[in-house]
C-alpha positions in Angstrom: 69.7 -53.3 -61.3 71.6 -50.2 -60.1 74.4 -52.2 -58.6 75.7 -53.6 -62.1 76.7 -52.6 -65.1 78.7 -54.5 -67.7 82.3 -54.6 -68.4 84.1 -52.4 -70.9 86.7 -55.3 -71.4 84.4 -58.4 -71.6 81.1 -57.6 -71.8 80.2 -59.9 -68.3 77.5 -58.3 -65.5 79.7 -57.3 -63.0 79.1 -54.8 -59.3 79.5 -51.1 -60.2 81.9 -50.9 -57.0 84.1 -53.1 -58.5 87.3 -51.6 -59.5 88.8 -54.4 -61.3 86.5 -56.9 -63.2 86.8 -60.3 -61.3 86.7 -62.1 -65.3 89.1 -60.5 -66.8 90.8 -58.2 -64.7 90.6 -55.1 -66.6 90.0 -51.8 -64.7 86.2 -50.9 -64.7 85.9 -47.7 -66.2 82.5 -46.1 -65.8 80.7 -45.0 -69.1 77.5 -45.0 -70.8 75.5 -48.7 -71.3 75.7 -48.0 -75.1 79.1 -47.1 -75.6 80.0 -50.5 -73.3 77.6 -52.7 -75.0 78.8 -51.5 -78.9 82.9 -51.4 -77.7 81.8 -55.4 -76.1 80.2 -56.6 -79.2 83.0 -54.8 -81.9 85.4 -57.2 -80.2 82.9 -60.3 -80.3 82.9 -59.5 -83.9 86.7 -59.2 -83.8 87.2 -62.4 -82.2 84.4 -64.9 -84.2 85.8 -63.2 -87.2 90.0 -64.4 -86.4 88.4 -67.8 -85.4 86.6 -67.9 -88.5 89.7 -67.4 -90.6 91.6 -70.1 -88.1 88.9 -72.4 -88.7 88.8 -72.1 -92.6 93.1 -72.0 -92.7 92.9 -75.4 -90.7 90.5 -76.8 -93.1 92.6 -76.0 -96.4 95.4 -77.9 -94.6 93.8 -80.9 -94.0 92.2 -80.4 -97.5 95.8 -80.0 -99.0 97.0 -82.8 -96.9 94.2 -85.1 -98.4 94.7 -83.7 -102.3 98.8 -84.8 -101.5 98.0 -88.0 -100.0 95.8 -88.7 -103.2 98.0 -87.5 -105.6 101.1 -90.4 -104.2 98.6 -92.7 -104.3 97.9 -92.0 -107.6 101.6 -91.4 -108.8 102.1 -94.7 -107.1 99.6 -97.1 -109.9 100.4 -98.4 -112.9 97.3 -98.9 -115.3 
């Protein structure tokens, strides 16, 4: 497994003799397995972290959308 290494970028198995990584296009910068792997997975983190937040902002709009819709039809009986 000399001939690979992974990307600094994206974290994909690419060929050491590529200059460019064919995923994401970034320049592949040579350094050590450690440094790649802990840059890589900081911006996993990043990323499921901002989706996270995405998700749960999505979810208190459809659960404010609901509380409104229930609060007309409320407003709209008479007991």
């Amino acid at each position: 497994m000399d001939f690979v290494c992974v990307c600094n970028n994206c974290g994909k198995t690419i060929e050491k003799d590529f200059i460019y990584c064919p995923w994401c296009g970034k320049e592949n910068a040579e350094g050590d397995d450690k440094s790649v792997l802990e840059n890589v997975f900081n911006q996993l983190e990043v990323k499921q972290t901002n989706d996270r937040q995405s998700r749960v902002k999505k979810i208190e709009s459809k659960i404010a959308e609901i509380e409104k819709g229930l609060d007309e039809l409320g407003a709209g009986r008479k007991l």
